[in-house]
C-alpha positions in Angstrom: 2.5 -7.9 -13.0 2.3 -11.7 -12.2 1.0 -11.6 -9.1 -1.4 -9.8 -7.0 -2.5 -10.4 -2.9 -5.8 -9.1 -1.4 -7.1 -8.7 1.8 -11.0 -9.0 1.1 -12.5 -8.0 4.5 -15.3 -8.7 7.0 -18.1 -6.4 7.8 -20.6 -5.9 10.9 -24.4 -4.3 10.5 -24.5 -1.6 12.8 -28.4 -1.8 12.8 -30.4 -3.0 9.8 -34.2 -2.4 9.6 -36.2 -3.9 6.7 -38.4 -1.4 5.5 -40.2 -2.3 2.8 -40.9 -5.7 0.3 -40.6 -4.0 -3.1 -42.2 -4.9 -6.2 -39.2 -6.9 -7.6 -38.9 -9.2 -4.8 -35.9 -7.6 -3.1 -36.4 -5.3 0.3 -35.5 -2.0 1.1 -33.3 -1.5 4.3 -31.4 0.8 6.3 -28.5 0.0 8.1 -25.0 1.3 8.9 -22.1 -1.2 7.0 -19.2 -0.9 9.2 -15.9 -2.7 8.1 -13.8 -4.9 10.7 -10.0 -5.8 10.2 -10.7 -9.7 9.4 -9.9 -10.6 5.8 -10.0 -13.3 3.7 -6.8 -12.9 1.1 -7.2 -14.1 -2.0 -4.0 -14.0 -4.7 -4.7 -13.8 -8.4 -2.2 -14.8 -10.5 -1.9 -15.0 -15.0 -2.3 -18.6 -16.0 -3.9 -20.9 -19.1 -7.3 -21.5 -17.7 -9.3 -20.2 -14.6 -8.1 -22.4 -11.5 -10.1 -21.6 -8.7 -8.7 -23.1 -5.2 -9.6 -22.8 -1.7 -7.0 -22.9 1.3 -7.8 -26.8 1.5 -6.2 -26.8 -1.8 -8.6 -28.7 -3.5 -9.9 -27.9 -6.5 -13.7 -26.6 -6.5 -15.6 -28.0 -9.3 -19.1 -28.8 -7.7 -21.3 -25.9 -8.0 -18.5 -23.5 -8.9 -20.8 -20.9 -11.6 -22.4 -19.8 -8.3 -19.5 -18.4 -6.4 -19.7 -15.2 -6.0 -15.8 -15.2 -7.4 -16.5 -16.8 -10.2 -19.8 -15.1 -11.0 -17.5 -11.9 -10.9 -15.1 -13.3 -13.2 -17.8 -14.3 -15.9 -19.6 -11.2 -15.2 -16.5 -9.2 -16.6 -15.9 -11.6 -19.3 -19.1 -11.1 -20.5 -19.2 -7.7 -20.3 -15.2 -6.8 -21.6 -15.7 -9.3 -24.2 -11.9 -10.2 -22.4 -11.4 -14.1 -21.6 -10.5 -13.7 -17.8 -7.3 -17.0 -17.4 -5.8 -16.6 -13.7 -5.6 -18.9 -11.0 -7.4 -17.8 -8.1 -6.7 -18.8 -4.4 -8.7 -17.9 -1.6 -7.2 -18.2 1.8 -10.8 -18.6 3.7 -10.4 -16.8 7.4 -14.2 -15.0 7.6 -17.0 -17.8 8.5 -19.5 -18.3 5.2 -23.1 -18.1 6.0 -22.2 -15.3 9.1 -23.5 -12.2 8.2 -20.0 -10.9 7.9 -20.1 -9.9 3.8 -17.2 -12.5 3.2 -18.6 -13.6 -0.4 -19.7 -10.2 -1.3 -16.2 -8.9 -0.2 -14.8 -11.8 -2.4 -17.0 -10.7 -5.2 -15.5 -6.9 -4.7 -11.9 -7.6 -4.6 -12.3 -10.2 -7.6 -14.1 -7.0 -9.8 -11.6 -4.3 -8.5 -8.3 -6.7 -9.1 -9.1 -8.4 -12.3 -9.9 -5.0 -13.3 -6.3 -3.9 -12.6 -4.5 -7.4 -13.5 -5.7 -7.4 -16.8 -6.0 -3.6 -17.0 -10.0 -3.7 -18.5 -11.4 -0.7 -19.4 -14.0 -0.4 -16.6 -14.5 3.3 -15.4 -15.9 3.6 -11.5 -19.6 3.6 -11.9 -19.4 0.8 -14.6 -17.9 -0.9 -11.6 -20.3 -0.1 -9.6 -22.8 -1.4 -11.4 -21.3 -4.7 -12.2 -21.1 -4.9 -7.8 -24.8 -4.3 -7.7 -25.6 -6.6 -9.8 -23.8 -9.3 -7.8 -24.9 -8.9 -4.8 -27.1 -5.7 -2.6 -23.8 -5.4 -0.2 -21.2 -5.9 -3.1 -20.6 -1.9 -3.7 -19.9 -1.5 0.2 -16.9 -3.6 -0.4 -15.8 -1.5 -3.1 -14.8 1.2 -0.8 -14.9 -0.5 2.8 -15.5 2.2 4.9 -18.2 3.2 7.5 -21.4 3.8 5.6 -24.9 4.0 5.7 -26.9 2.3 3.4 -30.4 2.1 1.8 -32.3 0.9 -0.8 -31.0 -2.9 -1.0 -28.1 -1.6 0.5 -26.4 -0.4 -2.7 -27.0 3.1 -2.2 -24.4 4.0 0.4 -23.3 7.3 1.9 -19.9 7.1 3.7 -20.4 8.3 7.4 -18.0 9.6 10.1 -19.4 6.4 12.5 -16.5 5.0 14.6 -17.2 2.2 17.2 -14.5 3.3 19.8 -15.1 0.3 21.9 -13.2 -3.1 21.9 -15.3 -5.6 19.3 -15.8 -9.5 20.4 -17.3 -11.4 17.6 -19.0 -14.6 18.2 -19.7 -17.0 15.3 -21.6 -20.5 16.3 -20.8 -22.3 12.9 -24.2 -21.9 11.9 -24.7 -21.0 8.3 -28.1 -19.0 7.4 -28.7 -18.6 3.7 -29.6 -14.6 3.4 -32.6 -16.0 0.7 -34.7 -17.8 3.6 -34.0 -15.2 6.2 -35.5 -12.6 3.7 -38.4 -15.1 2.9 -39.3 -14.7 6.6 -38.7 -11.6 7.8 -41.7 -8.8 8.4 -41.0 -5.4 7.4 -41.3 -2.7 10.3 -40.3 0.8 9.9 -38.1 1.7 12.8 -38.6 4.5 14.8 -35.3 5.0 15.3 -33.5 5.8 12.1 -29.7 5.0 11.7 -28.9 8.1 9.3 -28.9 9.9 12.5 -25.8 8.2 14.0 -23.4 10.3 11.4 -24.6 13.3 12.5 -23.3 12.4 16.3 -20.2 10.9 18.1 -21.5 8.2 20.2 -19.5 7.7 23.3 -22.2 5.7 25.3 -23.2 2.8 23.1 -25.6 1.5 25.8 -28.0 4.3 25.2 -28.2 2.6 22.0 -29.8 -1.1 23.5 -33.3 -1.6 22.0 -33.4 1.5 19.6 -30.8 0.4 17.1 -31.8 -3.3 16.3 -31.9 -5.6 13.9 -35.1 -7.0 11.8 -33.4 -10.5 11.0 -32.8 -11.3 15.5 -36.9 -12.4 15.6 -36.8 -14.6 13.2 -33.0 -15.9 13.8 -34.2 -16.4 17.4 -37.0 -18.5 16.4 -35.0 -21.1 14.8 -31.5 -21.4 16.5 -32.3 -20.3 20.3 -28.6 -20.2 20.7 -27.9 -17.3 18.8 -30.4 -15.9 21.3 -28.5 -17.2 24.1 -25.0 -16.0 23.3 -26.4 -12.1 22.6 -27.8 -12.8 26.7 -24.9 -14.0 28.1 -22.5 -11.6 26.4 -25.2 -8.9 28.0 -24.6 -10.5 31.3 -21.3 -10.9 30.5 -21.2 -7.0 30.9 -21.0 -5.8 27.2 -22.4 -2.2 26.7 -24.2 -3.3 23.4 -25.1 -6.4 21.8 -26.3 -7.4 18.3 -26.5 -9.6 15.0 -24.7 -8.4 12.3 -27.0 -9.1 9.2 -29.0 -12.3 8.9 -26.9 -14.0 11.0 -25.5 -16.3 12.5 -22.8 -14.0 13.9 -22.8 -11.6 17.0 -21.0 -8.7 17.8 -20.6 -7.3 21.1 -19.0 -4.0 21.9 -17.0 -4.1 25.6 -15.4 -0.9 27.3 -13.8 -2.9 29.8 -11.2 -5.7 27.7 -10.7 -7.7 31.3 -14.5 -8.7 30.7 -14.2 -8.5 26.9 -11.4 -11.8 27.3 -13.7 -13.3 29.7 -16.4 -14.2 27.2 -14.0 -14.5 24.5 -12.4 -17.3 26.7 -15.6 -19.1 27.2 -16.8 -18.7 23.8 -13.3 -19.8 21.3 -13.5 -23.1 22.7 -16.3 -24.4 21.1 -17.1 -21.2 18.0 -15.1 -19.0 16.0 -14.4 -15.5 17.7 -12.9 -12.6 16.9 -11.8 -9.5 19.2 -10.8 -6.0 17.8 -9.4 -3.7 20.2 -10.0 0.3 20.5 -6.8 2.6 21.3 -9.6 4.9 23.0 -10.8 2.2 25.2 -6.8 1.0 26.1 
């Protein structure tokens, strides 16, 4: 094997209530990870040294110990005692500072592929474990599949959740760094917990405005009013539900009707980056 190509995807918080500040600095949450079909790829490939690359095709050397690919890499070689040589290319297609998961995603696919390219002996929980230690939404991307989490996020239980609506997803270009969003945000208990929503098939998604939220919009609000003003307008717009997915910047919106769905996706892709996924059921 000389080669390898990876489709490291996007993810949207379907909800996410901050609970609790532990003791160690970190917060415990609840929220539903759900997975979207926008990927970053990245190709691995055997080489001399480690070459990391990005789609501009330059070369990153500033700051490159804290990407979240290259923590993953030293992470293994530390802990395999293996000397990790493979030029790494990431094709960049999810927008960084969203709340989509793209460098925890990265960080995933980097721990799961090396794993196989250079066959390390790394059984499942190990690999777990090396995820958590990365990053709280790391070991969702292990297994990207609709699932509720807790704790920090690690501990996840995979869920029967489907949105069965079309997805518009509005990003403004605005990157929020998860550490200052978590140094703002107040911890309130929801009423409304999310571990409920596996136990259901939700059909009506508007029943859902105002009980499933998230923490992170108060504070987001506060300091870039248009995130605020997008979730409105795509409310007016006619979407059945509305939110921010993690600590922002990004907003998803979940549309029944596509005709109105293309409207607000035609407003918004000249001036931000949008994405639309499209439901069979809702065809």
């Amino acid at each position: 094997m000389k080669k390898i190509i990876i489709k490291s995807p996007a993810k949207i918080n379907f909800g996410l209530n901050i609970v609790e500040k532990r003791p160690d600095g970190f917060h415990n949450i609840e929220t539903i990870f759900y997975p979207l079909d926008l990927f970053d790829i990245i190709t691995f490939e055997k080489s001399d040294e480690l070459i990391f690359t990005t789609t501009s095709g330059t070369l990153i050397q500033e700051d490159l110990e804290n990407n979240l690919i290259i923590k993953a890499v030293r992470l293994l070689e530390s802990t395999t005692g293996e000397k990790i040589n493979a030029k790494i290319h990431l094709d960049k297609n999810i927008p960084i500072g969203a709340g989509l998961g793209g460098g925890s995603s990265n960080a995933a696919s980097t721990l799961a592929s090396l794993k196989e390219f250079f066959n390390l002996h790394i059984n499942k929980e190990k690999l777990y474990e090396f995820a958590s230690r990365l990053g709280s939404d790391v070991p969702f991307f292990l297994k990207p599949i609709p699932s509720y989490g807790e704790s920090r996020g690690e501990k996840l239980l995979p869920i029967e959740f489907e949105i069965n609506k079309h997805i518009l997803l509005i990003n403004p270009g605005i990157h929020i760094p998860t550490k200052w969003a978590y140094s703002q945000v107040k911890p309130s208990p929801s009423s409304y917990k999310l571990s409920v929503l596996h136990k259901i098939k939700v059909n009506d998604f508007s029943g859902l405005k105002g009980k499933v939220t998230n923490d992170f919009e108060e504070v987001v609000f506060n300091e870039y009013p248009i995130i605020k003003e997008i979730k409105e307008n795509l409310y007016q717009a006619g979407a059945e539900f509305v939110l921010m997915s993690g600590s922002g910047s990004s907003v998803f919106a979940l549309f029944d009707n596509i005709e109105k769905l293309n409207d607000s996706n035609s407003y918004y892709k000249e001036k931000f980056f949008t994405y639309t996924e499209l439901s069979e059921s809702s065809i």
